[in-house]
PDBQT receptor file of N, H, CA, C and O in Angstrom, charges set to zero:
ATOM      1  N   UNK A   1      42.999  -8.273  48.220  1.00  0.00    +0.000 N 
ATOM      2  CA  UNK A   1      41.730  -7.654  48.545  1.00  0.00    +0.000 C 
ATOM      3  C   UNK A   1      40.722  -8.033  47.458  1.00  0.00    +0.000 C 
ATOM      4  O   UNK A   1      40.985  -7.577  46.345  1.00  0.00    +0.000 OA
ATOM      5  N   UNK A   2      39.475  -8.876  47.581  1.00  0.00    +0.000 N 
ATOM      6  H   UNK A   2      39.262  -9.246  48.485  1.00  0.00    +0.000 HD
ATOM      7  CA  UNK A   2      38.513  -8.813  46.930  1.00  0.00    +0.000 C 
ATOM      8  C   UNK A   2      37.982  -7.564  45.898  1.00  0.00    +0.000 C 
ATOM      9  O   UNK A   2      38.154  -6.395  46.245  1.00  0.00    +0.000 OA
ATOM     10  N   UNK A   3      37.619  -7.746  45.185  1.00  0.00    +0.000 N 
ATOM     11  H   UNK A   3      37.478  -8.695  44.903  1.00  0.00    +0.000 HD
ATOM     12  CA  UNK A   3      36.918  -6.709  43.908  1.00  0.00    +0.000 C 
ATOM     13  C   UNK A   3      35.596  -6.748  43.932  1.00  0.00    +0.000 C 
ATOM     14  O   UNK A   3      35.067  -7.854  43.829  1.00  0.00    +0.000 OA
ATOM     15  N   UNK A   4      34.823  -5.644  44.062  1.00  0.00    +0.000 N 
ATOM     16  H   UNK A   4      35.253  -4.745  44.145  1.00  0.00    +0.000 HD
ATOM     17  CA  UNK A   4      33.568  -5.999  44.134  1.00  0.00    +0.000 C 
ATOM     18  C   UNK A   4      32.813  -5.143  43.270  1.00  0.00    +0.000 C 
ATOM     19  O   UNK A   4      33.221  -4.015  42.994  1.00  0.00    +0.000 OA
ATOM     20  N   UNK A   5      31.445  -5.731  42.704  1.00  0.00    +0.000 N 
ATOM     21  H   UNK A   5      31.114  -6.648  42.928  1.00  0.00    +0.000 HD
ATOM     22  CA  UNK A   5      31.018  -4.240  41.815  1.00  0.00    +0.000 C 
ATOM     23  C   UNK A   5      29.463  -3.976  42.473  1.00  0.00    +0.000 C 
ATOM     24  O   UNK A   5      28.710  -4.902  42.775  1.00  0.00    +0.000 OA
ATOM     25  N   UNK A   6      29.158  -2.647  42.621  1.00  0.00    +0.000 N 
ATOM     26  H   UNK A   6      29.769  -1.895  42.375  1.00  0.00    +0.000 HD
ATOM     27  CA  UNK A   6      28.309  -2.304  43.476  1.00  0.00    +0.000 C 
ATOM     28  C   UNK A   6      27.079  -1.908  42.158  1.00  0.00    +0.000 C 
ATOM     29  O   UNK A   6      27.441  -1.177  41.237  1.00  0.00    +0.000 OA
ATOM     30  N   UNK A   7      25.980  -2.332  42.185  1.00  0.00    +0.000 N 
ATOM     31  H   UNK A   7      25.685  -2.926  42.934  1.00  0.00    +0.000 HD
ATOM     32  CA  UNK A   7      25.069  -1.890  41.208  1.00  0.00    +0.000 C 
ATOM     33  C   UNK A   7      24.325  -1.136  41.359  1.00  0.00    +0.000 C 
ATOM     34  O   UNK A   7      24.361  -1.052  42.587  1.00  0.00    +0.000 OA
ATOM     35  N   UNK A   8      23.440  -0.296  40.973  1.00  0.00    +0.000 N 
ATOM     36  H   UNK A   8      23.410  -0.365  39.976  1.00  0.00    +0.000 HD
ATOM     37  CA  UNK A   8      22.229   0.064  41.546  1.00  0.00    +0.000 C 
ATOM     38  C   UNK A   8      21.051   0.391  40.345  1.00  0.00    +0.000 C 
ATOM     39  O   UNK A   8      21.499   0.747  39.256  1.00  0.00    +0.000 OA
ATOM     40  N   UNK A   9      19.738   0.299  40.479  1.00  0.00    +0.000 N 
ATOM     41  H   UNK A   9      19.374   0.009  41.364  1.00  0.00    +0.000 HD
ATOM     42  CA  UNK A   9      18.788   0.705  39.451  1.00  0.00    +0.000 C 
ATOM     43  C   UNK A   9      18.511   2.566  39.797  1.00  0.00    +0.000 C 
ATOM     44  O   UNK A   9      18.077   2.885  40.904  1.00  0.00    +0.000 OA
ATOM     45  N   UNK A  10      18.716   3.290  39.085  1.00  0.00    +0.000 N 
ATOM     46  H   UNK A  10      19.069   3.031  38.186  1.00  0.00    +0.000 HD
ATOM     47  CA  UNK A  10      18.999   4.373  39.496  1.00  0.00    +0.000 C 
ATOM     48  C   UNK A  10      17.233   4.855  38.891  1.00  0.00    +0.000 C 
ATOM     49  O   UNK A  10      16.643   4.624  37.836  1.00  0.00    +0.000 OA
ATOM     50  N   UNK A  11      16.829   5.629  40.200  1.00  0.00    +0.000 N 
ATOM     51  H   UNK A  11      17.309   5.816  41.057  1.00  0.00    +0.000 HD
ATOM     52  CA  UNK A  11      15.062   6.303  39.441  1.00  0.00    +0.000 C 
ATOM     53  C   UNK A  11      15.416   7.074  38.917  1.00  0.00    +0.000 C 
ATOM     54  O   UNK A  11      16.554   7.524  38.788  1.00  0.00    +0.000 OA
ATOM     55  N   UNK A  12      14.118   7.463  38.372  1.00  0.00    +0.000 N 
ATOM     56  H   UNK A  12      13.193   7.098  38.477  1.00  0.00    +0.000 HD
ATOM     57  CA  UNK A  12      13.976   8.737  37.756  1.00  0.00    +0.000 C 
ATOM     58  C   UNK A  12      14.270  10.036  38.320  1.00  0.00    +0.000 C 
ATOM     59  O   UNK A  12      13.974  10.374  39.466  1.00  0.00    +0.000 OA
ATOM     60  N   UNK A  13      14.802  10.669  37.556  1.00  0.00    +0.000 N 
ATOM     61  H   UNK A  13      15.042  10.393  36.626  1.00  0.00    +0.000 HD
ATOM     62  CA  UNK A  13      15.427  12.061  38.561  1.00  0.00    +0.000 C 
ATOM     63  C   UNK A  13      17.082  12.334  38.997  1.00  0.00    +0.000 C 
ATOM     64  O   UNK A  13      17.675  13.398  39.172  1.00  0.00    +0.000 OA
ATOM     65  N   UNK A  14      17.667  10.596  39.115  1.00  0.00    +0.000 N 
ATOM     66  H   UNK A  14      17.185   9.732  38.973  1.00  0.00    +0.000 HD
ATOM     67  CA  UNK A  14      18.430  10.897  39.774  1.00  0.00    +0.000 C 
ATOM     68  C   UNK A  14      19.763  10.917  37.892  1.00  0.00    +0.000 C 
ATOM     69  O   UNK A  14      19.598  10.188  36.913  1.00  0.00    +0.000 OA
ATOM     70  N   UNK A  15      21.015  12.117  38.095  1.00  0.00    +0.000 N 
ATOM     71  H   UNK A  15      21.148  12.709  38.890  1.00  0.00    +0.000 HD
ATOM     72  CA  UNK A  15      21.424  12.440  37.191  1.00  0.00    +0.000 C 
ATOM     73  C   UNK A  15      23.060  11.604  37.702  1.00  0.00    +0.000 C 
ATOM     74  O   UNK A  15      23.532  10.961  38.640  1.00  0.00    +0.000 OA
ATOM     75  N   UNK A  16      23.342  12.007  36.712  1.00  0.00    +0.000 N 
ATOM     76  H   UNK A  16      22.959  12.529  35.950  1.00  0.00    +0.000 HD
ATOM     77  CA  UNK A  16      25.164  11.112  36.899  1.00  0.00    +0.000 C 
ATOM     78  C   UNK A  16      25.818  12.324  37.537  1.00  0.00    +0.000 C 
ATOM     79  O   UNK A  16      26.920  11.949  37.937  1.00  0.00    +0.000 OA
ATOM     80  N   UNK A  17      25.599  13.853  37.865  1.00  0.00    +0.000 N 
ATOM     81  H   UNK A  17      24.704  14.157  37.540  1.00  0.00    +0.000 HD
ATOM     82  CA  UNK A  17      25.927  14.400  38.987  1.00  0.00    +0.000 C 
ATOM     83  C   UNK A  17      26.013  14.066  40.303  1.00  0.00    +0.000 C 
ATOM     84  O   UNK A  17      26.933  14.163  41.115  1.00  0.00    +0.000 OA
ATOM     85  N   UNK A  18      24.303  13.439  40.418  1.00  0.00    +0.000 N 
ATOM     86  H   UNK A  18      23.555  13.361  39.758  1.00  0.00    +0.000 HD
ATOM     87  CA  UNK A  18      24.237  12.702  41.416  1.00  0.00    +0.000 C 
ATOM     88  C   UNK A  18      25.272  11.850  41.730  1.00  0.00    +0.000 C 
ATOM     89  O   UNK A  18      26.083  11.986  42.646  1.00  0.00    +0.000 OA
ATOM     90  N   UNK A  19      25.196  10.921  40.878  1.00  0.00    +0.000 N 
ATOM     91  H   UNK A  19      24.537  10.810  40.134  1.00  0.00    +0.000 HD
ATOM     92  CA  UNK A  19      25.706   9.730  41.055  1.00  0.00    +0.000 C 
ATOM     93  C   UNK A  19      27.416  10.107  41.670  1.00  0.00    +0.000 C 
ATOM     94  O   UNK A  19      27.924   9.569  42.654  1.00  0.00    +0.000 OA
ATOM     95  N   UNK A  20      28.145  11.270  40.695  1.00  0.00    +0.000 N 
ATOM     96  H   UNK A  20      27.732  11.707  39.896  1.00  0.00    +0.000 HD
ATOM     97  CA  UNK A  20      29.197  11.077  41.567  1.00  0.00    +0.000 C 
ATOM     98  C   UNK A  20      29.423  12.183  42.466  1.00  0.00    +0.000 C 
ATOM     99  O   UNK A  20      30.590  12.449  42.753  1.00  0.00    +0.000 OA
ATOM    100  N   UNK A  21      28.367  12.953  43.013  1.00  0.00    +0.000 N 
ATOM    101  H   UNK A  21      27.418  12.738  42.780  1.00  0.00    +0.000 HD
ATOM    102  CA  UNK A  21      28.537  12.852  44.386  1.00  0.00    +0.000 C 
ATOM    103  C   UNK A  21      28.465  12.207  45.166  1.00  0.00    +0.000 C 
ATOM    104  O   UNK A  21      29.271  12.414  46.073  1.00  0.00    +0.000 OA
ATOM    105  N   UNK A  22      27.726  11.317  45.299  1.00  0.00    +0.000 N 
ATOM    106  H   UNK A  22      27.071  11.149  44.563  1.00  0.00    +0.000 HD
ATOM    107  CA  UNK A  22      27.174  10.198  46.185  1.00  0.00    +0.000 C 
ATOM    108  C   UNK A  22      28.929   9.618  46.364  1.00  0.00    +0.000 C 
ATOM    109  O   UNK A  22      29.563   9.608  47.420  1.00  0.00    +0.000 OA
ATOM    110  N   UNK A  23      29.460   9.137  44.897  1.00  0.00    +0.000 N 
ATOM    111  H   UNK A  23      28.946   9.145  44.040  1.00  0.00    +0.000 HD
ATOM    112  CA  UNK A  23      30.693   8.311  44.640  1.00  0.00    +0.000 C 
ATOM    113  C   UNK A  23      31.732   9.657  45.476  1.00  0.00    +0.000 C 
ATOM    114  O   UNK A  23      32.918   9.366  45.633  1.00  0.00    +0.000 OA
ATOM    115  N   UNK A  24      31.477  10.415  45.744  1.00  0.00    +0.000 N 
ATOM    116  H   UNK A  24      30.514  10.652  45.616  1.00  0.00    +0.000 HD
ATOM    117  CA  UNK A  24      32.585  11.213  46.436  1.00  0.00    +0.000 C 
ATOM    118  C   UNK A  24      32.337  11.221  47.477  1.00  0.00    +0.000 C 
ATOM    119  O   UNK A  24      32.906  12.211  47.939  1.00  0.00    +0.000 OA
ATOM    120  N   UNK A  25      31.682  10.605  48.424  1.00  0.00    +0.000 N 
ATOM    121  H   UNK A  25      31.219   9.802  48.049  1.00  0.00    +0.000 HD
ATOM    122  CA  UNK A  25      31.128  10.711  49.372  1.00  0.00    +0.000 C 
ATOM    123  C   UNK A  25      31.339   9.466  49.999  1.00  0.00    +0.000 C 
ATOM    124  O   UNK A  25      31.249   9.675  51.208  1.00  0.00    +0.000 OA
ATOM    125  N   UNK A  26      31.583   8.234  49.777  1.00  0.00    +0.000 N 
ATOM    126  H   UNK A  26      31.657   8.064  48.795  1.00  0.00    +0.000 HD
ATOM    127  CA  UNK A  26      31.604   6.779  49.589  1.00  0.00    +0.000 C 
ATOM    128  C   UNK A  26      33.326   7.293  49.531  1.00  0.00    +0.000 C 
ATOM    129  O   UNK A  26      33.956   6.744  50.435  1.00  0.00    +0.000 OA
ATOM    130  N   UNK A  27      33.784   7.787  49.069  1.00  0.00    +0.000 N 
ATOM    131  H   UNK A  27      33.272   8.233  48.334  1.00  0.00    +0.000 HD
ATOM    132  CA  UNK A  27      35.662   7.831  48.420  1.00  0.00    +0.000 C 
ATOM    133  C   UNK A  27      35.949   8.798  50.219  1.00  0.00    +0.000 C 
ATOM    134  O   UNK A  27      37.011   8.905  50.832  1.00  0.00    +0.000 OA
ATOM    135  N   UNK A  28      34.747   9.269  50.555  1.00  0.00    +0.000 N 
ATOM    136  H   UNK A  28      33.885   9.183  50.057  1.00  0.00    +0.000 HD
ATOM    137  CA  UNK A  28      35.516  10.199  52.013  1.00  0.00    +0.000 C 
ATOM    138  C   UNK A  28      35.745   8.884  53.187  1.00  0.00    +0.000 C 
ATOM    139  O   UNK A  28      36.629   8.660  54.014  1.00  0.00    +0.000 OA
ATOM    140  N   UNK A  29      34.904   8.407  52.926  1.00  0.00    +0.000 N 
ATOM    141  H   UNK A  29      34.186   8.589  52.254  1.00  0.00    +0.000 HD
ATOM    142  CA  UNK A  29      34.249   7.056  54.565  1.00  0.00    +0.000 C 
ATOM    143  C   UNK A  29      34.785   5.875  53.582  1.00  0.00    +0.000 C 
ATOM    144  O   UNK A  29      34.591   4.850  54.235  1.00  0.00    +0.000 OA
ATOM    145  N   UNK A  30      35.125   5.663  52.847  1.00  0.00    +0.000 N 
ATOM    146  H   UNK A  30      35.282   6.496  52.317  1.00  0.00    +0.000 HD
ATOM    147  CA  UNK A  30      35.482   4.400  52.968  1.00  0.00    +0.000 C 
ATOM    148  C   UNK A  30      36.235   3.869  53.495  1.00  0.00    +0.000 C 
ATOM    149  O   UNK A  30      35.806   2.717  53.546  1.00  0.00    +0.000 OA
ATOM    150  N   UNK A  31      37.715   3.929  54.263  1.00  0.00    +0.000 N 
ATOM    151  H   UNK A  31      38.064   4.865  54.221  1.00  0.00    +0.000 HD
ATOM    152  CA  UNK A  31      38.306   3.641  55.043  1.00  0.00    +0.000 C 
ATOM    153  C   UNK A  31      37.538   3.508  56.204  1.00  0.00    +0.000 C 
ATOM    154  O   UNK A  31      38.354   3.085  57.024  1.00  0.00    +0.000 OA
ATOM    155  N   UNK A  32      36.212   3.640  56.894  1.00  0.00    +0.000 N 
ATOM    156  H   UNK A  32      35.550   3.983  56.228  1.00  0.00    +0.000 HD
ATOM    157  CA  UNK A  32      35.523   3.245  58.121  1.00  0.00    +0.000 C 
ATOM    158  C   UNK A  32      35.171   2.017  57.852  1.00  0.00    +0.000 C 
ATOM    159  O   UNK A  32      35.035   1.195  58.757  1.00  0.00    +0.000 OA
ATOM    160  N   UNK A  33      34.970   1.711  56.544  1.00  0.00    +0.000 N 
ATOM    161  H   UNK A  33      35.081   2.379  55.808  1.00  0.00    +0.000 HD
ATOM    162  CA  UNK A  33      34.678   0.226  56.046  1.00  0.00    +0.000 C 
ATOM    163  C   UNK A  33      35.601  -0.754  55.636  1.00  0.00    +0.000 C 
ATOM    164  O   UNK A  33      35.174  -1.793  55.132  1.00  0.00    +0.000 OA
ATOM    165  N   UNK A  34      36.934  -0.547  55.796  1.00  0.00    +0.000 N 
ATOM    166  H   UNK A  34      37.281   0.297  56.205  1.00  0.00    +0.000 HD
ATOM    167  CA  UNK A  34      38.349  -1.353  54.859  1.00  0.00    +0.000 C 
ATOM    168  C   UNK A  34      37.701  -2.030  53.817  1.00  0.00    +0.000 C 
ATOM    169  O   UNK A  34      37.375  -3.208  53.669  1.00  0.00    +0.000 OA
ATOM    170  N   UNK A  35      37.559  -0.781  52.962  1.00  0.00    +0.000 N 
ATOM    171  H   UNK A  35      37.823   0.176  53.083  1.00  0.00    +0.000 HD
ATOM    172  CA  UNK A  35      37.291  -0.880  52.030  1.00  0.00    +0.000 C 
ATOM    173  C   UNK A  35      38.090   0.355  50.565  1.00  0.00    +0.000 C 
ATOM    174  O   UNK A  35      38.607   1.459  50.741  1.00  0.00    +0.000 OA
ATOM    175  N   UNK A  36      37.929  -0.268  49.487  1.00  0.00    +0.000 N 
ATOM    176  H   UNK A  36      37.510  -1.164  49.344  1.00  0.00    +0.000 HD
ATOM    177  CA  UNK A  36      38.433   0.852  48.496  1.00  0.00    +0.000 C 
ATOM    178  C   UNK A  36      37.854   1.179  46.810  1.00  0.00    +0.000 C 
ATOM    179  O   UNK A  36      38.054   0.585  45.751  1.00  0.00    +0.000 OA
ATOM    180  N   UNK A  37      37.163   2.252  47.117  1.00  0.00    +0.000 N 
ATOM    181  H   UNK A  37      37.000   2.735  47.978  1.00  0.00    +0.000 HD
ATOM    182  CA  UNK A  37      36.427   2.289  45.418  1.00  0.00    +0.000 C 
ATOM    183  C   UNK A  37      37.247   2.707  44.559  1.00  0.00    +0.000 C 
ATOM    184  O   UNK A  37      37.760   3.825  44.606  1.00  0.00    +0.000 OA
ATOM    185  N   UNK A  38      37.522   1.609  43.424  1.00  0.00    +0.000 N 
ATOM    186  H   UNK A  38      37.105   0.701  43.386  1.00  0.00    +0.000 HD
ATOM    187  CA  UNK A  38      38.001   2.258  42.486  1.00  0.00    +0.000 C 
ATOM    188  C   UNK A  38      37.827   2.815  41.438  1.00  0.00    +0.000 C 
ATOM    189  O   UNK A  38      38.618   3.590  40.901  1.00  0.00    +0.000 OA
ATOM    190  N   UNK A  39      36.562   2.409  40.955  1.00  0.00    +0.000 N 
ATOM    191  H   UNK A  39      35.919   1.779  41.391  1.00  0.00    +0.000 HD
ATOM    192  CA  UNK A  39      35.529   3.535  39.628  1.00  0.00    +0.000 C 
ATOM    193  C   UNK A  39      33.710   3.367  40.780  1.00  0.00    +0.000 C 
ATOM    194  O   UNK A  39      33.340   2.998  41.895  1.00  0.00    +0.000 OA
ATOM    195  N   UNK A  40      33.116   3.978  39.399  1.00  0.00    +0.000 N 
ATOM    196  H   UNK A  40      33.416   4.277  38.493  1.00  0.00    +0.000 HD
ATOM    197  CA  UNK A  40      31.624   3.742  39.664  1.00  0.00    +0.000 C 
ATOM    198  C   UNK A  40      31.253   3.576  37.940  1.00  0.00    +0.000 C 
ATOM    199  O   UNK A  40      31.912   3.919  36.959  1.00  0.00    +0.000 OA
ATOM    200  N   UNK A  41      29.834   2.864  38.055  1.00  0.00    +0.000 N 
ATOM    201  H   UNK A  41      29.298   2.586  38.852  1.00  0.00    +0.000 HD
ATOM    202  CA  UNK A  41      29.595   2.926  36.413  1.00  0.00    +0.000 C 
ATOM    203  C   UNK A  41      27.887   3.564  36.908  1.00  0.00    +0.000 C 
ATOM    204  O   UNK A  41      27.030   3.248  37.733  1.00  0.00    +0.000 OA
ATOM    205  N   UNK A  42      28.054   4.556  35.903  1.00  0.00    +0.000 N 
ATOM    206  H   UNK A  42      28.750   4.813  35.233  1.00  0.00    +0.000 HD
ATOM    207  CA  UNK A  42      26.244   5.452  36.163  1.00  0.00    +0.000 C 
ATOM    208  C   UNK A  42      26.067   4.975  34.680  1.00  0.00    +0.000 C 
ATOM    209  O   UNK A  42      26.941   5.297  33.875  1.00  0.00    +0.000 OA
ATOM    210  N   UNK A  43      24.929   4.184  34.239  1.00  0.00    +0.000 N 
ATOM    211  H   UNK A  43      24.218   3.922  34.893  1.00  0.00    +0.000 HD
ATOM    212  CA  UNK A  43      24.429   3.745  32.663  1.00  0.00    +0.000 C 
ATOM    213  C   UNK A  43      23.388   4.348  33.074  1.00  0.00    +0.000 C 
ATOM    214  O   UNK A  43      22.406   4.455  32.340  1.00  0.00    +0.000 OA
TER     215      UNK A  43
């Protein structure tokens, strides 16, 4: 299976709470995508 790293420029506002909800949310549906996350990086 390919490795992939997903980036994003994150605005203003948004907090690394955010971020891993979003990443828990992506970890529910990813199997609709055959796909599999294995970290996230919030800098």
């Amino acid at each position: 299976m390919p490795i992939y790293m997903d980036r994003h420029e994150l605005p203003d506002g948004v907090t690394s709470e955010h971020v891993a909800q979003i990443h828990a949310e992506d970890m529910r549906i990813q199997h609709n995508f055959n796909c599999k996350g294995l970290t996230y990086w919030c800098d």
